[in-house]
C-alpha positions in Angstrom: 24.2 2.6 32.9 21.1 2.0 30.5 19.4 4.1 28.3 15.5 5.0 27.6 15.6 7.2 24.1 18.3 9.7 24.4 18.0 10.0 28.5 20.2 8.3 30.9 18.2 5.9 33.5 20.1 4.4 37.0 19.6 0.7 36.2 21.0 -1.5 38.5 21.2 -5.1 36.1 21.3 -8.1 37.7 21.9 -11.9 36.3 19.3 -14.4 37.5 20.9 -17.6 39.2 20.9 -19.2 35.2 23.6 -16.5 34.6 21.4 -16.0 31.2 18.7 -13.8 32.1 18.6 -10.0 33.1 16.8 -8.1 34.7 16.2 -4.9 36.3 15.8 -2.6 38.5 14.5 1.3 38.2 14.5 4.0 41.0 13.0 6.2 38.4 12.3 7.1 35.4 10.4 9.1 32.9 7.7 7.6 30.5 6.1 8.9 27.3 4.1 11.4 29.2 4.2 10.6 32.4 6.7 10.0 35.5 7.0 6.6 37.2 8.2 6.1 40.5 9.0 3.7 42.9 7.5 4.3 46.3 9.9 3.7 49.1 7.1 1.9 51.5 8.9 -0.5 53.0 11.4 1.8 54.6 10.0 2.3 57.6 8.9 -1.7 58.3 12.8 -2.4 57.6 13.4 -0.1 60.1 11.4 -1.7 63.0 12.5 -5.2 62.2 15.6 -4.0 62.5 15.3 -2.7 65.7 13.7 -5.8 67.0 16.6 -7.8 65.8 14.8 -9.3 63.0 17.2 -8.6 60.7 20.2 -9.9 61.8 20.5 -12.8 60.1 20.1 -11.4 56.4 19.9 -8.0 56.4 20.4 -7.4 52.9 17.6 -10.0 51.9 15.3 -8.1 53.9 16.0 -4.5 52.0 12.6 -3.2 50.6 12.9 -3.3 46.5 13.3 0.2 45.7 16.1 0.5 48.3 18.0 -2.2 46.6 17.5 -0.6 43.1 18.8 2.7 44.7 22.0 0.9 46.0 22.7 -0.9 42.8 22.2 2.0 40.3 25.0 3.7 42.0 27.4 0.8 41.1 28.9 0.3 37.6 27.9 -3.1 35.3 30.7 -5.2 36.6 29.9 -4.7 40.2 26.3 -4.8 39.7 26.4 -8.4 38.0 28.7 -9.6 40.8 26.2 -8.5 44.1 24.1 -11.7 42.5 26.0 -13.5 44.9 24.8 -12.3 47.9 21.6 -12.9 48.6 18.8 -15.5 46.6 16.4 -12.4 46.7 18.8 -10.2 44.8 18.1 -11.8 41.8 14.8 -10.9 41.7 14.5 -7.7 43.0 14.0 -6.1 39.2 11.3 -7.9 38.0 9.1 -4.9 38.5 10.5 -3.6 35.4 8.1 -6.0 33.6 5.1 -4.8 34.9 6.1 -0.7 34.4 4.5 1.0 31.0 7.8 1.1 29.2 7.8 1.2 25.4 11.3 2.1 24.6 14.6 0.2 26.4 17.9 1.1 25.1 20.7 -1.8 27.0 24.3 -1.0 26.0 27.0 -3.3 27.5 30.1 -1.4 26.6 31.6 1.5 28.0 34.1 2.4 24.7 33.1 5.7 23.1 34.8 4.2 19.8 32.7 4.0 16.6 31.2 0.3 15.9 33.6 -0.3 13.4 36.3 0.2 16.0 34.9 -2.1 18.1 33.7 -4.6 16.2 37.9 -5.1 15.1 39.1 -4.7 19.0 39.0 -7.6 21.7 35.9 -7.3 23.7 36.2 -10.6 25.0 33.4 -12.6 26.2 30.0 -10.3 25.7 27.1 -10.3 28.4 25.0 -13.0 27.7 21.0 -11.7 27.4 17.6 -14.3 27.2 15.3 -12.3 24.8 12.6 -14.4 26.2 13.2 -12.8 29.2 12.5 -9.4 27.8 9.5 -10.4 26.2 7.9 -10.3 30.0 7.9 -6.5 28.8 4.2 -6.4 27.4 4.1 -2.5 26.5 7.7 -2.3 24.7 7.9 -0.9 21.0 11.7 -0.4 20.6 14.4 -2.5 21.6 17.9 -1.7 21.4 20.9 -3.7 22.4 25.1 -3.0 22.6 27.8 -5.5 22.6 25.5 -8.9 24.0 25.2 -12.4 23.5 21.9 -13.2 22.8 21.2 -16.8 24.2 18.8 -19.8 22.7 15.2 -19.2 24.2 12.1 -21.4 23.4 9.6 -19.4 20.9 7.9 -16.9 22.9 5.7 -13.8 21.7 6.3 -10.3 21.6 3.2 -8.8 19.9 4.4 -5.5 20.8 7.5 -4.6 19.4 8.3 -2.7 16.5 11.6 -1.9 16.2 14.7 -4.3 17.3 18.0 -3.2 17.0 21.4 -5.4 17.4 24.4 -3.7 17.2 27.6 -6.4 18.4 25.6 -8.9 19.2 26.0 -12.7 19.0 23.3 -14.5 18.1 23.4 -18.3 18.2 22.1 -20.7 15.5 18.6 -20.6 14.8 17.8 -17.4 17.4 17.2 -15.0 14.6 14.4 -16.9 12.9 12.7 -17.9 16.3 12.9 -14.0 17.1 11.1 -13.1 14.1 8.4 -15.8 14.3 7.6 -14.1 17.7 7.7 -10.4 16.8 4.8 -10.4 14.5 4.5 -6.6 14.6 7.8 -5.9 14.1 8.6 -3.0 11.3 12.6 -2.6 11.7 15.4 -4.7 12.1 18.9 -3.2 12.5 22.3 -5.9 12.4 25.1 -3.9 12.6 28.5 -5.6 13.4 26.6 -8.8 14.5 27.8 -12.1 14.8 25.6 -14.3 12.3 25.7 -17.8 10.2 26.9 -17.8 6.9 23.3 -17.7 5.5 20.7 -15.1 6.7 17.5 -15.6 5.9 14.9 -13.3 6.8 11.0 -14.2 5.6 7.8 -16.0 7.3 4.5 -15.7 6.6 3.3 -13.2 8.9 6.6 -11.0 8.1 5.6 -7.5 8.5 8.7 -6.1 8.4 8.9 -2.7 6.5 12.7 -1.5 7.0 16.0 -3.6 7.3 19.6 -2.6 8.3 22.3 -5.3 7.8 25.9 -3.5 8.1 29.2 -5.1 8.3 28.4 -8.4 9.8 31.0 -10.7 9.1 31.0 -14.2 8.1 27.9 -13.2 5.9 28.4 -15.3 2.7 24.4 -15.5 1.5 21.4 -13.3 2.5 17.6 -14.6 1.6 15.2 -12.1 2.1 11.3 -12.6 1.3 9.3 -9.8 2.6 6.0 -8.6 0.6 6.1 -5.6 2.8 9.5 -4.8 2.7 10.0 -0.8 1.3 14.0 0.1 2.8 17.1 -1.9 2.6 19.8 -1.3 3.8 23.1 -3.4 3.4 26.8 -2.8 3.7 29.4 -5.9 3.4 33.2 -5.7 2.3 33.1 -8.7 0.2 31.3 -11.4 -2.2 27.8 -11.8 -1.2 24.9 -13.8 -2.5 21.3 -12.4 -3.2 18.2 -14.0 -3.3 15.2 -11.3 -3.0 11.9 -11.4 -2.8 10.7 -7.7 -2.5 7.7 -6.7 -5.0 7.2 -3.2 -2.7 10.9 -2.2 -2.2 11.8 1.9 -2.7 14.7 2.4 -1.3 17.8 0.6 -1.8 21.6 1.2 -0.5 23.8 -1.3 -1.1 27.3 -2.2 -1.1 29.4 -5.1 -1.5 32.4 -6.3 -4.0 33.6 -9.0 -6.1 34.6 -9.7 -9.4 31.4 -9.4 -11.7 29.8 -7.5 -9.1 27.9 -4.6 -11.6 26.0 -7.0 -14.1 25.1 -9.4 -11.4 23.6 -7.0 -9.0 21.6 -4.9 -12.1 21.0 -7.9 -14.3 20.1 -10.1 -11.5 19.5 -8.8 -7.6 17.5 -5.8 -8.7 15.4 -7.6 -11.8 12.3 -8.7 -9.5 11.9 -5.0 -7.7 9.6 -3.3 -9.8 8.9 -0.4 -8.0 12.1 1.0 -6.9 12.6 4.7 -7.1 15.7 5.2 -4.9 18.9 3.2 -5.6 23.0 3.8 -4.1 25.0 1.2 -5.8 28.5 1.2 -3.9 31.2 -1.8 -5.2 34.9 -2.6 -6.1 34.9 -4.8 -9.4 36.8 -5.8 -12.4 34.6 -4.2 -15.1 32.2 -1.9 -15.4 30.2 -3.1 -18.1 26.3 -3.9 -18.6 23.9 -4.8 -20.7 20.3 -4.4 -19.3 18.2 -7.1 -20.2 15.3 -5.1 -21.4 15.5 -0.9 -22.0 12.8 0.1 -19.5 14.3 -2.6 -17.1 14.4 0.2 -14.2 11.5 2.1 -15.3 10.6 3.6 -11.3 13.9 4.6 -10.6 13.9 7.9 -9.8 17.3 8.7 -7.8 21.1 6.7 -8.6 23.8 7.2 -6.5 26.8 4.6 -8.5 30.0 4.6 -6.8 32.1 1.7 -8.7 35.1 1.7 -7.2 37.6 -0.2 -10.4 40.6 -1.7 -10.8 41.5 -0.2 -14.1 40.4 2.8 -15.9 37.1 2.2 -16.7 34.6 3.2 -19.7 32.2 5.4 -18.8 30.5 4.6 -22.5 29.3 1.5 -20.4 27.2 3.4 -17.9 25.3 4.8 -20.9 23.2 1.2 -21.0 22.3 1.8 -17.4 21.0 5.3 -17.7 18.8 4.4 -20.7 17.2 1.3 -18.8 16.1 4.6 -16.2 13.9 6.4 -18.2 12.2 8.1 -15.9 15.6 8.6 -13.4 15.7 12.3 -12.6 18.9 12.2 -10.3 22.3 10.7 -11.0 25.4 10.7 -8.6 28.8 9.0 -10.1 31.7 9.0 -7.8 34.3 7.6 -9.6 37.1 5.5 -7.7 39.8 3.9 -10.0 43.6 4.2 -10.9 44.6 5.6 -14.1 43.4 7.4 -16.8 40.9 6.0 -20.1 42.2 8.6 -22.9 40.5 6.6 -25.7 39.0 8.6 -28.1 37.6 8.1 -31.6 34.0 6.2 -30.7 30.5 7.4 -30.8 28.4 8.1 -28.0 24.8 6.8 -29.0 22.6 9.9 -29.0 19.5 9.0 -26.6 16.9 10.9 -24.5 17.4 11.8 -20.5 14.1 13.0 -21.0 13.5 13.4 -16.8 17.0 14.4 -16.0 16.9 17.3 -13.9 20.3 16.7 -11.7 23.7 15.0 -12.2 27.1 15.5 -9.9 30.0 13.2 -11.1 32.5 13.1 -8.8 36.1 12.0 -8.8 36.5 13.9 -12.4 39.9 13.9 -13.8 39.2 15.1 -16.5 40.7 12.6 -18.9 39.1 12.6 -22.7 36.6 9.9 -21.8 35.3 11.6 -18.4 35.1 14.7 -20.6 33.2 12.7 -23.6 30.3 11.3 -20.7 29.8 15.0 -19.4 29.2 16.0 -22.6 27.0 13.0 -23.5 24.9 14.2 -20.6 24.2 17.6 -21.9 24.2 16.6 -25.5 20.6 14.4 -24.0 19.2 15.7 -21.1 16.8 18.4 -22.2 15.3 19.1 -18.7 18.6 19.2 -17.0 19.1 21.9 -14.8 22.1 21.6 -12.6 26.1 19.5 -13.3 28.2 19.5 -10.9 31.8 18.1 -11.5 34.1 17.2 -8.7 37.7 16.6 -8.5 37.8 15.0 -5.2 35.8 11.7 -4.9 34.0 10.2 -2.4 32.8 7.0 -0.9 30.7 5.5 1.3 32.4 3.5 4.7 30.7 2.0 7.5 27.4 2.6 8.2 26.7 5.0 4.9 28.9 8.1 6.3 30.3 9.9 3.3 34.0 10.3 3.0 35.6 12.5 0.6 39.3 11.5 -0.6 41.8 13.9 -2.8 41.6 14.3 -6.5 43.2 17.0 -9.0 42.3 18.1 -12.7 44.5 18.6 -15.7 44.2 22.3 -15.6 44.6 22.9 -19.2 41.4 20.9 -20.5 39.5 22.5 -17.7 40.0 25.6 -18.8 37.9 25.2 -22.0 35.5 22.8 -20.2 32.7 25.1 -19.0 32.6 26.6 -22.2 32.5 23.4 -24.2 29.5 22.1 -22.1 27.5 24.6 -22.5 28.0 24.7 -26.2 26.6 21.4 -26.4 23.9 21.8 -23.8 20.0 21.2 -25.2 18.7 23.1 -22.0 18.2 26.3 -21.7 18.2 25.8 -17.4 21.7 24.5 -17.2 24.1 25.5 -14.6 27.0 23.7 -14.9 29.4 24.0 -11.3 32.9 23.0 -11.2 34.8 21.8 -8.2 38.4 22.1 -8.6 39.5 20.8 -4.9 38.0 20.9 -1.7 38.8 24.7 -0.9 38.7 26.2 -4.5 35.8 26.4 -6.3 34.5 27.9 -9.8 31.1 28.3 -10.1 30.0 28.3 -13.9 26.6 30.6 -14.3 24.2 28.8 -16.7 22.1 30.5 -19.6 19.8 33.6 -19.1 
């Protein structure tokens, strides 16, 4: 069964004699405002012959199109593939597809109803091999989608038309990305998700128009080389090392997550230091340390919105994300969610006074709180003079495959938090604080702010 959008469509999908090519065949369907439909008129003429005896000899060869799409639709994939076998003509029957006004095709070989990330790690054997040159033939379509395929080698072919391509489990042999690219010179998204790639992505050309990228969990991945001047979203999720090269003057929005030893100072000293106009950033990464030292103080000076989620091997210092709030100094939203083992109960140090000046909104999640988490909140108040709302959480939470937010246990030590609201607002320099306090995930205190 294919897809169109959200609505199921009785495609009957055939393999062309190569074994490489797909094609298919539609009894109906609906368009983007209007209905198309196949016209059944060659029923009567296969009739006659029959009854001449015309069509004795290969009956099913002689079956009017839109009959053959109606019997195949009502087979599953597996069946479907193997009726190739029976007559030359089958393999053609579909092409009509090509000439229909279809501007959205959604293929999905698999018939799991497991998340990706399930699938990705189960056995799914050898995946349905798909020619994109062959889909090209589609003049009209703006959105591809495709499930659980093996895209094969094509020659360069173009696809003014499309917009949107999105691979989730798909192979794609050396060299195929690039070529696809080079032919879609409209395209504005590309989603990888759980694709099969080489070692080194590269995505650029000079007629790149591509506005919005998606590369989740594809493994293998060891380097990605981006250089799009148009490029505004990115999106990337990996479970290990990886190495940036970025070439992105107009990127916004950022999420990105991947871990390694050194991870924090090379991604802000060194990924993010040619983006210039980013104002939305989610930093997600297990390291070693958390410290940074920004090469210059207004180094982030569009951010708007940080979500940081440094998941650490040791108690960390939260004196060391001071340096990265100060190189924000326009950043009016900050998200920490705190993943580590221990407790940092050093006390004794000063916390540099400087100005949050656009602050409006922080929520600090996975709060102990231990003296130095306690120290940072208060920090926070002590400099933010336009902030308006804290929120502190015991449980923490995390980002996993595909950006869904998890949230994992947590506790306080009851006694300091008894004195905590009160303490806060002491120090607080605005007079629109509202400081709320999240003790676990079915209890919570809600701290009124000033009058």
């Amino acid at each position: 069964m294919c897809w169109f959008g959200n609505r199921a469509l009785p495609f009957a999908i055939l393999v062309a004699a190569t074994g490489a090519a797909i094609q298919k065949a539609i009894k109906s369907f609906g368009g983007q405002g209007k209905a198309i439909v196949l016209q059944e008129k060659h029923e009567q003429d296969f009739v006659h012959k029959a009854d001449d005896g015309l069509a004795n000899e290969d009956s099913i060869s002689q079956l009017p199109d839109d009959l053959l799409s109606d019997v195949l639709s009502r087979l599953d994939l597996i069946e479907a593939v193997g009726t190739r076998i029976l007559s030359r003509r089958w393999k053609n029957v579909c092409k009509v597809v090509a000439t229909l006004d279809v501007q959205e095709l959604d293929l999905k070989f698999i018939c799991s109803s497991l998340p990706l990330c399930q699938c990705a790690k189960s056995n799914m054997g050898e995946l349905f091999p798909v020619s994109f040159r062959l889909l090209t033939a589609v003049a009209t379509m703006k959105h591809l989608r495709l499930l659980a395929c093996s895209l094969q080698p094509s020659f360069p072919t173009q696809f003014n038309s499309l917009e949107g391509l999105y691979l989730d489990l798909v192979h794609l042999s050396d060299g195929e990305l690039p070529r696809m690219l080079s032919s879609c010179v409209n395209l504005q998204t590309l989603r990888l998700g759980f694709c099969k790639l080489t070692p080194k992505l590269s995505i650029s050309g000079p007629c790149l128009q591509l506005k919005f990228l998606y590369v989740h969990s594809c493994p293998g991945l060891e380097e990605i080389d981006i250089c799009a001047g148009n490029l505004i979203t990115f999106s990337f999720f990996h479970n290990g090392p990886i190495k940036f090269s970025l070439c992105v003057p107009k990127l916004e929005d950022a999420r990105i997550t991947f871990s390694g030893n050194g991870s924090i100072p090379y991604f802000f000293g060194e990924v993010l230091k040619d983006c210039p106009k980013l104002k939305n950033l989610l930093f997600q990464t297990n390291s070693d340390k958390l410290k940074y030292t920004p090469g210059k103080m207004d180094m982030f000076s569009n951010l708007r919105t940080l979500y940081f989620v440094p998941g650490m091997k040791s108690p960390p210092d939260l004196l060391n994300v001071v340096p990265i709030l100060e190189a924000c100094p326009h950043l009016e939203e900050f998200r920490l969610q705190l993943l580590c083992r221990g407790f940092n109960e050093e006390r004794g140090r000063e916390w540099p006074p400087r100005r949050l000046g656009q602050l409006k909104e922080v929520e600090f999640n996975g709060f102990h709180g231990t003296v130095n988490e306690i120290h940072f909140a208060t920090y926070l108040v002590k400099n933010a003079p336009a902030l308006e709302r804290l929120w502190i959480r015991s449980p923490y939470r995390f980002y996993c495959d595909d950006y869904h937010l998890e949230t994992g246990g947590g506790w306080y030590m009851d006694e300091r938090v008894d004195t905590l609201h009160e303490e806060l607002m002491m120090q607080a320099v605005s007079s629109k604080l509202q400081v709320n306090i999240v003790r676990s995930p079915r209890t919570e205190l809600k701290i009124c702010g000033r009058e």
